[in-house]
Every structure is written in C-alpha cells, then in structure tokens.
Backbone and ligand atoms as CSV (ligand in chain L), in Angstrom:
chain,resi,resn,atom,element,x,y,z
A,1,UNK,N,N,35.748,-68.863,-91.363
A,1,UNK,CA,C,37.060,-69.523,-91.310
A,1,UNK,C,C,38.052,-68.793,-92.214
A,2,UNK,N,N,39.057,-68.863,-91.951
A,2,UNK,CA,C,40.289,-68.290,-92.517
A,2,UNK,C,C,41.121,-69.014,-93.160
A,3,UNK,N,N,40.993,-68.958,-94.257
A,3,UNK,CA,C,42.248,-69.716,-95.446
A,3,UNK,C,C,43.393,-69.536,-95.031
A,4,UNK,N,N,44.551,-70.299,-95.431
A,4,UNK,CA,C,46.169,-70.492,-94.765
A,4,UNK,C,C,47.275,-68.818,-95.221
A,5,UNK,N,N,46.322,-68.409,-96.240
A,5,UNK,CA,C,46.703,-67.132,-96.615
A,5,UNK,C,C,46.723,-66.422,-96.321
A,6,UNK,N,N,45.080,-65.965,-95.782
A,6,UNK,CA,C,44.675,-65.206,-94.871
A,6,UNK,C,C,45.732,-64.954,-93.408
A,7,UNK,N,N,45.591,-66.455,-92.733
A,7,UNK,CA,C,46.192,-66.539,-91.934
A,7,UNK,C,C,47.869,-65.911,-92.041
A,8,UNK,N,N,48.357,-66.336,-92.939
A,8,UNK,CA,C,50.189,-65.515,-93.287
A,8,UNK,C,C,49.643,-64.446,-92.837
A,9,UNK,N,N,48.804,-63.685,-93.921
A,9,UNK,CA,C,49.153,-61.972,-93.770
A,9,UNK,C,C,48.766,-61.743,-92.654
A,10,UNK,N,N,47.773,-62.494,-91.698
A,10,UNK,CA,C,47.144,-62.013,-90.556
A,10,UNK,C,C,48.193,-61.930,-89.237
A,11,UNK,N,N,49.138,-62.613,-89.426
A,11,UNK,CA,C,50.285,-63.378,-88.368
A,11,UNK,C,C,51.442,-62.628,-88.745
A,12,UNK,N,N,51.742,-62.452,-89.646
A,12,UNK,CA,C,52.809,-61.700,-90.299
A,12,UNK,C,C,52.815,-60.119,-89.954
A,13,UNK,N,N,51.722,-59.341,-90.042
A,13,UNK,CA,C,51.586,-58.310,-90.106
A,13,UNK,C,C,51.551,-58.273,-88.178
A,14,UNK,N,N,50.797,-58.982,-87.907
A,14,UNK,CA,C,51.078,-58.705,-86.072
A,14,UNK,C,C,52.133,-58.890,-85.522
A,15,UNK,N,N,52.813,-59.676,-85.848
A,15,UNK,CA,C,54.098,-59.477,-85.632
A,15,UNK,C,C,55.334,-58.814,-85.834
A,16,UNK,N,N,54.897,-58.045,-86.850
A,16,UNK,CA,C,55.543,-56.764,-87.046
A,16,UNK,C,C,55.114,-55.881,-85.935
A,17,UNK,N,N,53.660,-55.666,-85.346
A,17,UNK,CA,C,53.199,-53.990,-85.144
A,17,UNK,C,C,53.795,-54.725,-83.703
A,18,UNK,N,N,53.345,-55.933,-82.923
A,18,UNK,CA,C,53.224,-56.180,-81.701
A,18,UNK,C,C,55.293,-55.502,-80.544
A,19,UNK,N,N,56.090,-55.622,-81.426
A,19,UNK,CA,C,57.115,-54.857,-80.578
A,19,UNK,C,C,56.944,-53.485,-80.713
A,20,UNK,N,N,56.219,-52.992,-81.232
A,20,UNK,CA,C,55.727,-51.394,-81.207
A,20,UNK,C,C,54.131,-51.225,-80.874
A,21,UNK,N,N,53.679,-51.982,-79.859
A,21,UNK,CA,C,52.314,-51.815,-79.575
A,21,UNK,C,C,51.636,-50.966,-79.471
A,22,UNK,N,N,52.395,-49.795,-78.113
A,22,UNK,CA,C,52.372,-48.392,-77.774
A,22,UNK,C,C,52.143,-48.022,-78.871
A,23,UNK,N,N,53.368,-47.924,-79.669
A,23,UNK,CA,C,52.958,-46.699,-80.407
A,23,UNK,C,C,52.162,-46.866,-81.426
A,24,UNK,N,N,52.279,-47.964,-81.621
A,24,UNK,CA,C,50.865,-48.518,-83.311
A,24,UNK,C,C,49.704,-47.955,-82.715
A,25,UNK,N,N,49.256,-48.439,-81.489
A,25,UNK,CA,C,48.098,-48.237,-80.529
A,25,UNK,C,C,47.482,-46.806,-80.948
A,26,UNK,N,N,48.318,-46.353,-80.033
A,26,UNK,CA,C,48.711,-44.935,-79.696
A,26,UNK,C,C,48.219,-43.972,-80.966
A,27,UNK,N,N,48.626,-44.597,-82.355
A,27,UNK,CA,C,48.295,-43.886,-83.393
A,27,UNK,C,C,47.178,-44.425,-83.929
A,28,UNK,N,N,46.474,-45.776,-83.909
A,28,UNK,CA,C,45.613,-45.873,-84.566
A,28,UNK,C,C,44.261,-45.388,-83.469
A,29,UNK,N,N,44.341,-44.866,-82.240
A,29,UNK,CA,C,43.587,-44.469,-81.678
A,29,UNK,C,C,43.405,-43.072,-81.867
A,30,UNK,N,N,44.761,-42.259,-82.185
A,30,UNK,CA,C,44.721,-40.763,-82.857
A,30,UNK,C,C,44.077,-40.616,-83.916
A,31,UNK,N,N,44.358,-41.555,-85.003
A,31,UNK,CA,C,43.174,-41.512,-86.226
A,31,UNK,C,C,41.838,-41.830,-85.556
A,32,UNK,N,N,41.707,-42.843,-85.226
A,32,UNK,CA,C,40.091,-42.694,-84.525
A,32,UNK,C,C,39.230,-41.440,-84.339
A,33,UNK,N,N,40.209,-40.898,-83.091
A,33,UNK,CA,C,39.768,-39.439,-82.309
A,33,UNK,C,C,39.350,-38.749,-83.583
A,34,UNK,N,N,40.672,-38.630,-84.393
A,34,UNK,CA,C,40.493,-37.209,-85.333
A,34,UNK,C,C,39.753,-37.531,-86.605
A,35,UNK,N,N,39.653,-38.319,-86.900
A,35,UNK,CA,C,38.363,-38.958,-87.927
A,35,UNK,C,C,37.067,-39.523,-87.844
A,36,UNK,N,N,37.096,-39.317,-86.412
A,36,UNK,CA,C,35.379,-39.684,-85.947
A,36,UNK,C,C,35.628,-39.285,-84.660
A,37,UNK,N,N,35.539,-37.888,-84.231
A,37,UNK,CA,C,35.229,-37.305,-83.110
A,37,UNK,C,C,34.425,-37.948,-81.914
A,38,UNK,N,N,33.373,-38.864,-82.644
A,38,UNK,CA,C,32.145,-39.187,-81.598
A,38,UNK,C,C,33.211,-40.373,-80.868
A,39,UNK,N,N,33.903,-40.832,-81.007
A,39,UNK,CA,C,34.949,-42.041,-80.458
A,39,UNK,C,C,35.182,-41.390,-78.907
A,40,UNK,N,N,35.180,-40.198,-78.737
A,40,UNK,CA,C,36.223,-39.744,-78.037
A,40,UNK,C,C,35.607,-39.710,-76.260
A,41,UNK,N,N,34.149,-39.654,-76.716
A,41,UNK,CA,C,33.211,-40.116,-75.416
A,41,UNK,C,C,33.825,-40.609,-74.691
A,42,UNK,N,N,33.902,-42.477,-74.919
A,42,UNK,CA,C,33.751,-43.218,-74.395
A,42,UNK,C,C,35.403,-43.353,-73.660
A,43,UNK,N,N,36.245,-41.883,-73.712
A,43,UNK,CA,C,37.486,-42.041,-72.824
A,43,UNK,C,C,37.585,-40.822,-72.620
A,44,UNK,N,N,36.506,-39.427,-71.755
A,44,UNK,CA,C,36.602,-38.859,-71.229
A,44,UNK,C,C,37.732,-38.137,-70.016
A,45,UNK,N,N,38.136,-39.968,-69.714
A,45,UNK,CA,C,38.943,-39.969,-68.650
A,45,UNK,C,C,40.113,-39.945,-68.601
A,46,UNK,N,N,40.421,-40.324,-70.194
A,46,UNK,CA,C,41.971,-39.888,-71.006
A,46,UNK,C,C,42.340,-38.969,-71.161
A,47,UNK,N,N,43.492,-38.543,-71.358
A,47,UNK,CA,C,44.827,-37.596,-71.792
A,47,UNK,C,C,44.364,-37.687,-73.488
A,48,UNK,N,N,43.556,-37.174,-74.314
A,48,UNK,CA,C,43.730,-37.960,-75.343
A,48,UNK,C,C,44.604,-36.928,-76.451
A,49,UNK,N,N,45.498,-36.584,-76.023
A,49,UNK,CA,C,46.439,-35.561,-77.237
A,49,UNK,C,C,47.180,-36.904,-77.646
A,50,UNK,N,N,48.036,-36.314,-78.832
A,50,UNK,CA,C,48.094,-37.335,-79.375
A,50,UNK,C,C,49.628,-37.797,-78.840
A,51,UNK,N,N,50.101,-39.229,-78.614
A,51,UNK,CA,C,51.131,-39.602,-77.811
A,51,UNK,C,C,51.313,-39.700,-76.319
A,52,UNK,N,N,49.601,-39.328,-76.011
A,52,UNK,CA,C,50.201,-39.176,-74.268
A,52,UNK,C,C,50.220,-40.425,-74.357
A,53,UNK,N,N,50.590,-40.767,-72.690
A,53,UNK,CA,C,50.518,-41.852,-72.092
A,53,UNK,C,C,49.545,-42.704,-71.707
A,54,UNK,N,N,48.001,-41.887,-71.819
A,54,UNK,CA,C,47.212,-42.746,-71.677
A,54,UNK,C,C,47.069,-43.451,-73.184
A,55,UNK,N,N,47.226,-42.483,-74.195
A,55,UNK,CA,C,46.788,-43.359,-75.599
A,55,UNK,C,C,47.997,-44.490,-75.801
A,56,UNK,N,N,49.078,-44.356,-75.166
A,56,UNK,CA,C,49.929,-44.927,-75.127
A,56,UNK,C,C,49.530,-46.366,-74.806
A,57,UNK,N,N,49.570,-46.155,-73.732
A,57,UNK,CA,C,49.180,-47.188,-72.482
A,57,UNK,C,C,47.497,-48.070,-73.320
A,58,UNK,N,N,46.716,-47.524,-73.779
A,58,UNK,CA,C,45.767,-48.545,-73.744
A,58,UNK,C,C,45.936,-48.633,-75.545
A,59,UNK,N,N,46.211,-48.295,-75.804
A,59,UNK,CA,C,47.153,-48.612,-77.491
A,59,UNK,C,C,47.613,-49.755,-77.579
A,60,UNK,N,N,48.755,-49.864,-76.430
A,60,UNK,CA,C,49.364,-51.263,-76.175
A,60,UNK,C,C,48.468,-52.216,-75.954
A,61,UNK,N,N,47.636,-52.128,-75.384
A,61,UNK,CA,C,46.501,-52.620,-74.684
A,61,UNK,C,C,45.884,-53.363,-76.028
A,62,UNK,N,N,45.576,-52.767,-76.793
A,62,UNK,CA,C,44.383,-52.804,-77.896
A,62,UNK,C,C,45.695,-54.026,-79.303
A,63,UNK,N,N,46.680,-53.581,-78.955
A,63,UNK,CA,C,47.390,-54.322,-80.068
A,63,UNK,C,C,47.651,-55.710,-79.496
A,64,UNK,N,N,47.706,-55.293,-78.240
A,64,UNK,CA,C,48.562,-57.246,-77.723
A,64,UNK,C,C,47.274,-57.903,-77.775
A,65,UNK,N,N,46.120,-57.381,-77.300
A,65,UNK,CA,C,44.944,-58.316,-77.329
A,65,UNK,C,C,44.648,-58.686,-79.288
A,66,UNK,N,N,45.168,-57.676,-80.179
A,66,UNK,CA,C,44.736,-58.416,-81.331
A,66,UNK,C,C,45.869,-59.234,-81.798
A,67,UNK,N,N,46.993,-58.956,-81.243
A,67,UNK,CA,C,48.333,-60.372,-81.273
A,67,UNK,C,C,48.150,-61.349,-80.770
A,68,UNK,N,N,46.872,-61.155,-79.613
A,68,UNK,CA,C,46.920,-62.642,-78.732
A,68,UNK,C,C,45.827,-63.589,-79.968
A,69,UNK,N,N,44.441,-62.170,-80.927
A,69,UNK,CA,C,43.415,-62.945,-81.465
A,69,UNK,C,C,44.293,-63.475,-82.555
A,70,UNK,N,N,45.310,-62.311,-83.197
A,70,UNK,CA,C,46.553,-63.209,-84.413
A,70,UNK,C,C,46.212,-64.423,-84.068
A,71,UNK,N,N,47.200,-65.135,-82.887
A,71,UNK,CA,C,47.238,-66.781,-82.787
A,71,UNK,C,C,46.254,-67.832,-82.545
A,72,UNK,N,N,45.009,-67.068,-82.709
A,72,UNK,CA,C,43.490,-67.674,-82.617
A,72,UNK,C,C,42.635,-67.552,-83.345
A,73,UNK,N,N,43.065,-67.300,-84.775
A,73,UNK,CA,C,42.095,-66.887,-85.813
A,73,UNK,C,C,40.627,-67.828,-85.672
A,74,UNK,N,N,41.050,-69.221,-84.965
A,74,UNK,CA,C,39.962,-69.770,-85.445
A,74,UNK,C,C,39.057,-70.687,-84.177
A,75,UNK,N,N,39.450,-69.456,-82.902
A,75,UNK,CA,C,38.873,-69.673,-81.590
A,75,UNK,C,C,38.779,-68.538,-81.044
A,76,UNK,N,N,38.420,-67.472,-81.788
A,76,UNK,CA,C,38.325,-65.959,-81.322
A,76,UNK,C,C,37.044,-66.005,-80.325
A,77,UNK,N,N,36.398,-66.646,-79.949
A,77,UNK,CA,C,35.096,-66.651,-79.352
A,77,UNK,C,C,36.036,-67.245,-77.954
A,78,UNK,N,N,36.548,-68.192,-77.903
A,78,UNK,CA,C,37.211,-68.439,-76.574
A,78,UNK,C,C,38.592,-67.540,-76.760
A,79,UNK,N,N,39.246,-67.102,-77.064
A,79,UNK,CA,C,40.539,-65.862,-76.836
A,79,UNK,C,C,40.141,-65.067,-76.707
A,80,UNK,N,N,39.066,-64.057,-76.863
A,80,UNK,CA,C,38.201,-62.591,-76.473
A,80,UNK,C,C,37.318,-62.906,-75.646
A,81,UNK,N,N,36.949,-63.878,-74.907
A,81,UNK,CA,C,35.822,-63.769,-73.963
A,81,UNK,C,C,35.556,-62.837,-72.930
A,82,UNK,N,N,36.722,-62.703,-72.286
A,82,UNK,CA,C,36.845,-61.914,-71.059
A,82,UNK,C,C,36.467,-60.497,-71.866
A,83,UNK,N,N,37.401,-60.216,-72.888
A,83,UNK,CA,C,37.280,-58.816,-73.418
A,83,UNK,C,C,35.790,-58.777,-74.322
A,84,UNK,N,N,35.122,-59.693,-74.524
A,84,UNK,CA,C,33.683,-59.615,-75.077
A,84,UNK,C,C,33.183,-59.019,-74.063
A,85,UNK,N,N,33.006,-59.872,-72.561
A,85,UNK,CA,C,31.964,-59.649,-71.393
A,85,UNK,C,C,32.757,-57.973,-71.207
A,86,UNK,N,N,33.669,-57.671,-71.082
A,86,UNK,CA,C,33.921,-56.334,-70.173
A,86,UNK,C,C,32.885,-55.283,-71.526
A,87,UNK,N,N,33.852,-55.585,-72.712
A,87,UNK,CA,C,33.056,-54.207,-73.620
A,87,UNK,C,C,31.522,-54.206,-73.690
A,88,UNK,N,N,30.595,-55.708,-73.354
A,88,UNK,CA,C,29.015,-55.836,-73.609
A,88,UNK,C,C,28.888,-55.147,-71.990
A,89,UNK,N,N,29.300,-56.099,-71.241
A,89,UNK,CA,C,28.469,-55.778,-69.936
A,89,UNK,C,C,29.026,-54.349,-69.237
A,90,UNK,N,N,30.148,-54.214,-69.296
A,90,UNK,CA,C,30.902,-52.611,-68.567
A,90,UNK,C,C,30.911,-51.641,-69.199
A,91,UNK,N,N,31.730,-52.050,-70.655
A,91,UNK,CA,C,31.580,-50.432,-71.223
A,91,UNK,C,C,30.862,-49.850,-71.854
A,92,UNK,N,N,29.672,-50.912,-72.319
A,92,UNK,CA,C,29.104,-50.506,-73.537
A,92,UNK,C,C,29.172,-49.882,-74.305
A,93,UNK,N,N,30.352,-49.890,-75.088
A,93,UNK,CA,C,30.404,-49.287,-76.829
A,93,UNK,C,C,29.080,-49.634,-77.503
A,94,UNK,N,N,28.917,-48.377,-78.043
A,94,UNK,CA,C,27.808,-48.874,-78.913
A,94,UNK,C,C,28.744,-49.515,-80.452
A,95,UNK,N,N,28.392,-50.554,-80.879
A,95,UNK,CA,C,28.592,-51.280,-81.560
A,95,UNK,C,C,29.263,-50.818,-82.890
A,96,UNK,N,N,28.615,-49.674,-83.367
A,96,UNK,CA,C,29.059,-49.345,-84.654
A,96,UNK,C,C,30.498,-48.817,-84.299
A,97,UNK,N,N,30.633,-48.322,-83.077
A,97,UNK,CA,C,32.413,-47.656,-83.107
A,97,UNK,C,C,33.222,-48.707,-83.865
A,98,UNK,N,N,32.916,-50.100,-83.475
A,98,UNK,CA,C,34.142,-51.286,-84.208
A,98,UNK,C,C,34.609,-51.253,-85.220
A,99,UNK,N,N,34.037,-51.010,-86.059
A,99,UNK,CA,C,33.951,-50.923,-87.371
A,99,UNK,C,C,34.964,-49.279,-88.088
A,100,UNK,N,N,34.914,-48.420,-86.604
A,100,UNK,CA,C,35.613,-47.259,-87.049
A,100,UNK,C,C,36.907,-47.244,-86.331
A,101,UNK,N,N,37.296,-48.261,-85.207
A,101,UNK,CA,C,38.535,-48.584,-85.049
A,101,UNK,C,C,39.377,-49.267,-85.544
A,102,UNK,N,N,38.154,-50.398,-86.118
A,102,UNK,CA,C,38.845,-51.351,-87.217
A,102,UNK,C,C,39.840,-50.981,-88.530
A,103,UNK,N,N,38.604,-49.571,-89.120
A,103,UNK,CA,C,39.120,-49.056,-90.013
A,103,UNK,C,C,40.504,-48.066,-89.520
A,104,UNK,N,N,40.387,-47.598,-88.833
A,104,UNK,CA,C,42.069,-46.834,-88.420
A,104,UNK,C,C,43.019,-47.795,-87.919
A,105,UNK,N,N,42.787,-48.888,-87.432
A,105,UNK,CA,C,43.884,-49.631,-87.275
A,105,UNK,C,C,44.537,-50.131,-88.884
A,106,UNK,N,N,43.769,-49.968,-90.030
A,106,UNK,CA,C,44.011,-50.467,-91.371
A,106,UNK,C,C,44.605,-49.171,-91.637
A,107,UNK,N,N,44.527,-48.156,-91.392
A,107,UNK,CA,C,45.326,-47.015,-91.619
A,107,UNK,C,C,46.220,-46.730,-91.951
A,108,UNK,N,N,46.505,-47.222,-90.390
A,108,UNK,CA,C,47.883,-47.145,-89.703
A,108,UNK,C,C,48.846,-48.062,-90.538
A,109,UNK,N,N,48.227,-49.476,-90.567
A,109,UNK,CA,C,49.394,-50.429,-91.427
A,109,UNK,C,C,49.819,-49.603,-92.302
A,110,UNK,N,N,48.376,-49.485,-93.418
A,110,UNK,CA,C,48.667,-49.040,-94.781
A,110,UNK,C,C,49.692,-48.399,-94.796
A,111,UNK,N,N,49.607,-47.050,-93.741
A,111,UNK,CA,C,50.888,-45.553,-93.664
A,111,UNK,C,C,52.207,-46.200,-93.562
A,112,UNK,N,N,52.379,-47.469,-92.661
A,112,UNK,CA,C,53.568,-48.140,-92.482
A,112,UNK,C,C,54.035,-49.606,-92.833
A,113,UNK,N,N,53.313,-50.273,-93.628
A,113,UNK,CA,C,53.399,-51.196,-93.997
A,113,UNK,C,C,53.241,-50.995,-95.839
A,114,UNK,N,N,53.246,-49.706,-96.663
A,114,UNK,CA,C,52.609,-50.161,-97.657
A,114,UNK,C,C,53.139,-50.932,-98.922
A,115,UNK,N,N,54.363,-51.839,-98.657
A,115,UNK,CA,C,54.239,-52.857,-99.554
A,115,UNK,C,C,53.451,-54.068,-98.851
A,116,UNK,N,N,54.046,-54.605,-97.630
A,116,UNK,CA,C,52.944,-55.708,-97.064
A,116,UNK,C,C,51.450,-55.831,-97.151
A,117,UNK,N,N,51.159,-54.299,-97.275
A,117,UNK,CA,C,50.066,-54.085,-96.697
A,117,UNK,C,C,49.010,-53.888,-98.282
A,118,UNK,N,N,48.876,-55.410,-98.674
A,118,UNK,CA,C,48.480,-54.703,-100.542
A,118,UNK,C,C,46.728,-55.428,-100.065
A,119,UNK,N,N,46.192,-55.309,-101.655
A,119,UNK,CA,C,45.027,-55.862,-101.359
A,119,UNK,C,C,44.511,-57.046,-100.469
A,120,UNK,N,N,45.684,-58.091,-101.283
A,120,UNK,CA,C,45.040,-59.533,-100.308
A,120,UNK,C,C,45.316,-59.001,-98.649
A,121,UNK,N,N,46.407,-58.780,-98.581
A,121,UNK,CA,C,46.635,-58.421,-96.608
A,121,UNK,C,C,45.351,-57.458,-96.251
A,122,UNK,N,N,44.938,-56.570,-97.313
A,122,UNK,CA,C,43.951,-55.619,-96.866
A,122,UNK,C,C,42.664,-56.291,-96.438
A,123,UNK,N,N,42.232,-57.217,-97.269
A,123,UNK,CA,C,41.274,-57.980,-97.172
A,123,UNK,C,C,41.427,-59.066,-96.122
A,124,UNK,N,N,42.715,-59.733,-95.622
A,124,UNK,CA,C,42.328,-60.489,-94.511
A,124,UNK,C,C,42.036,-59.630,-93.043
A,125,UNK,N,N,42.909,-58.760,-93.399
A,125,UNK,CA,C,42.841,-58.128,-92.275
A,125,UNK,C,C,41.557,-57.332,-91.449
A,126,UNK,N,N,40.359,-56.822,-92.586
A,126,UNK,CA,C,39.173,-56.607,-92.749
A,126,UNK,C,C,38.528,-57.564,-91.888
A,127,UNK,N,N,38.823,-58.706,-93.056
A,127,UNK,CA,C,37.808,-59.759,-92.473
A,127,UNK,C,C,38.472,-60.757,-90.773
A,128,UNK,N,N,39.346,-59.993,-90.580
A,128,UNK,CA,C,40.215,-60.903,-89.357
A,128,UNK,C,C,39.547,-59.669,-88.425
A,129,UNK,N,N,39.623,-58.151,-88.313
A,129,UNK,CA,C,38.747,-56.969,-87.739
A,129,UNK,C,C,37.447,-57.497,-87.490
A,130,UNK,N,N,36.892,-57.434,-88.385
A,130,UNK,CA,C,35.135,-57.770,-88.555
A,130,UNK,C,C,35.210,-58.960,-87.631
A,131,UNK,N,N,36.170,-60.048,-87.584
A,131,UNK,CA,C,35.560,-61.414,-86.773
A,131,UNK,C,C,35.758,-60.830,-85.552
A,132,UNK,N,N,36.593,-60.462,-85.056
A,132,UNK,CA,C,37.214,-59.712,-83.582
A,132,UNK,C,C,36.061,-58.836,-83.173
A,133,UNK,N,N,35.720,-57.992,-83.816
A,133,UNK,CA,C,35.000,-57.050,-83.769
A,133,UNK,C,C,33.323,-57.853,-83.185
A,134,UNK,N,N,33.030,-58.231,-84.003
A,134,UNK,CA,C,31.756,-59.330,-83.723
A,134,UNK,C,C,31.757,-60.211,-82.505
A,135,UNK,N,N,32.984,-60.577,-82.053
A,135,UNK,CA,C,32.764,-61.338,-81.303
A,135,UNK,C,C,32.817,-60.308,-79.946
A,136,UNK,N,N,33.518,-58.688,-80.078
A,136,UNK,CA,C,33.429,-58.049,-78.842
A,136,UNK,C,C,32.154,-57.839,-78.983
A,137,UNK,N,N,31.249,-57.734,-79.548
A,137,UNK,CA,C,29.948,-57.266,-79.607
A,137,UNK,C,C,28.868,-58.176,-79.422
A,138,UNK,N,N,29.129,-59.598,-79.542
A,138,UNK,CA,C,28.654,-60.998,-78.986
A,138,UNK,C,C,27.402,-61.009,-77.893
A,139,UNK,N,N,28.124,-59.874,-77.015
A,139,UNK,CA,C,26.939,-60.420,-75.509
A,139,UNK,C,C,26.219,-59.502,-75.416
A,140,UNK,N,N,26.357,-58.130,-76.028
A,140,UNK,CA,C,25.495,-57.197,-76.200
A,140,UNK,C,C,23.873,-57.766,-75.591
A,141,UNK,N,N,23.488,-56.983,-74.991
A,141,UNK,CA,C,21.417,-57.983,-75.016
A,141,UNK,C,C,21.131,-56.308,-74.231
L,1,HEM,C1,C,39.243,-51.376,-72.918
L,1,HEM,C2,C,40.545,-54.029,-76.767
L,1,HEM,C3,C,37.261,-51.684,-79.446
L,1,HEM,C4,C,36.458,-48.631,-75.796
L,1,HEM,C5,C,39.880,-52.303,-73.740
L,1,HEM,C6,C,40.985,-53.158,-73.338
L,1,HEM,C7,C,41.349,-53.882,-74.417
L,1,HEM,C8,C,40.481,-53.486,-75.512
L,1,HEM,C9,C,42.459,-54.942,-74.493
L,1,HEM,C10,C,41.597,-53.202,-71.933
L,1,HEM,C11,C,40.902,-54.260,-71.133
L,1,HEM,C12,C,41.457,-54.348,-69.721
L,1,HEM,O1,O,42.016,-53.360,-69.209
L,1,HEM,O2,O,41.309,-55.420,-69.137
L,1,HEM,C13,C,39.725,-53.650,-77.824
L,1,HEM,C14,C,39.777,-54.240,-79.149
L,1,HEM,C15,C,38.851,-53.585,-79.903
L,1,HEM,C16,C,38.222,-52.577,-79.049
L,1,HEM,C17,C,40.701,-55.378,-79.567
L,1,HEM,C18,C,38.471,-53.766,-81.356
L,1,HEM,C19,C,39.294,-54.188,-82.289
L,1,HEM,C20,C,36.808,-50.615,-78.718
L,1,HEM,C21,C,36.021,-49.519,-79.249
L,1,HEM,C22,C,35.807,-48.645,-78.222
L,1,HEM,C23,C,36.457,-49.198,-77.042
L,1,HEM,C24,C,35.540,-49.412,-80.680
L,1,HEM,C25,C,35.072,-47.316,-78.222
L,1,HEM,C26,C,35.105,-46.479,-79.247
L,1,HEM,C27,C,37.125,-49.131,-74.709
L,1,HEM,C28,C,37.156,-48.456,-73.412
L,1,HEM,C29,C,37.958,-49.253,-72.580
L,1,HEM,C30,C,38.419,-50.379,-73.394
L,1,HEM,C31,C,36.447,-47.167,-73.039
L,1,HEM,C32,C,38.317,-48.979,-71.099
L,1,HEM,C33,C,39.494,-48.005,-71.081
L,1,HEM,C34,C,40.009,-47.719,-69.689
L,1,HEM,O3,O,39.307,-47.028,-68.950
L,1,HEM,O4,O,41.110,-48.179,-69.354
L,1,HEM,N1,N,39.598,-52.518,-75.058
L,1,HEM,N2,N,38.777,-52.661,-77.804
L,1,HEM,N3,N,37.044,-50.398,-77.389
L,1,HEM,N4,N,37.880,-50.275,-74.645
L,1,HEM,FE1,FE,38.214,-51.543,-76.180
C-alpha cells in the first residue's frame, strides 16, 4: 500500500511526463537500449535509433499505461490486467528486464525533473515501478 505521500509524488510526477509521453517514452527506452543492450531482443522489429518513430510510438505507449497505473496505485492488479496477460502469455519478457526499465524510466525523471525528483519521489517511485512491474510479471507459469 501506498502512503498519501507516496501517492503526491507518484501523481504529480505523471502528470508532468504524461503530455510528453512520446518523448519521455522514447528516451527512457534509449537509456534502456544503451545501458543494457540485452533489452534490445525483444524489439527486433523496431527502428530502434534513438527518436524514431517506433521508440516514439511505443514510448507513448509505455507512459500512458503508467499514467493510467498513477490513478490506481491501489488496484494495479485490476488496471494492468490486460497488459499482465499480453507480457506473461505473448511476449514473454523474461522478468528481470522490469527492473531495468524501471530503472531508466527513474533516469529520465532524475535528468528532467531534478528538483521534484529528490529522495522521497525517488523512493515512491521505485516502489510504485516494483508494484507495476510485479504485477506485469503476475501470470508468468
Ligand atoms: C508492449 C507497457 C515492460 C517489452 C507493451 C505495451 C504497453 C507496455 C502499454 C503495448 C500494449 C499494446 O499494444 O496493447 C509496459 C510497462 C512496462 C513494460 C508499463 C514496465 C513498467 C516491458 C519490458 C519489456 C517489454 C521490460 C522488454 C524488455 C514489450 C514488447 C511489447 C510491449 C516487446 C510489444 C511491442 C510491439 O510489438 O508493439 N508494453 N511494458 N515491456 N512490451 Fe512492455
């Protein structure tokens, strides 16, 4: 569960990145690529230089779904379902990637957020990643 604090920085900070989805996306998927190469597998099928349109395009993708978990801190198991079943049963990420997207999406704030972005925000945001993260990894079997 998430304290009312937690919750500010968690809501606060998405609502900043969410009118720049694309491009938050877009970049915290470039850190990914270029700080853990092995990421880059599992989108073969991408453009993945940095700014195309595909990183673009599923960037956006990756931020509105954690704007939609923002307003569900504390029903993330029913707001990610659909996106649990696709990543367990379709794409199969292996599990540990989460944890290395998680961390570049904290990156990214930090680079552009860094007064908002201090310890306490660092720490909800961790632990708001890690719940998201867990629950895409849920149906795994
Ligand atoms: C697809 C979110 C982690 C690989 C997606 C989609 C979303 C999403 C919203 C699009 C679903 C759709 O089109 O219906 C997230 C979130 C993550 C996460 C919120 C964690 C915070 C990861 C990780 C990997 C990954 C760690 C692999 C390193 C993929 C792939 C697709 C996808 C390969 C399909 C891309 C395509 O062909 O269009 N994800 N994802 N995801 N995700 Fe994730």
């Amino acid at each position: 569960t998430f304290s009312e604090a937690e919750k500010a920085a968690i809501s606060s900070l998405a609502a900043k990145i969410s009118p720049h989805a694309d491009d938050f996306g877009a970049e915290a998927l470039d850190r990914m690529f270029l700080s853990y190469p092995q990421t880059k597998t599992y989108f073969s099928h991408f453009d993945l230089s940095a700014g195309s349109k595909d990183l673009r395009s599923h960037g956006g993708k990756i931020v509105k779904a954690i704007g939609n978990a923002a307003q569900h801190v504390d029903d993330l198991d029913h707001a990610l379902s659909s996106l649990s079943d696709l990543h367990a049963q379709k794409l199969r990420v292996d599990p540990g990637n989460f944890r290395l997207l998680s961390h570049s999406i904290q990156v990214a704030l930090a680079a552009h957020f860094p007064g908002e972005f201090n310890a306490v925000a660092q720490a909800a945001w961790d632990k708001f990643l890690s719940a998201v993260s867990s629950v895409l990894v849920s149906k795994y079997r």
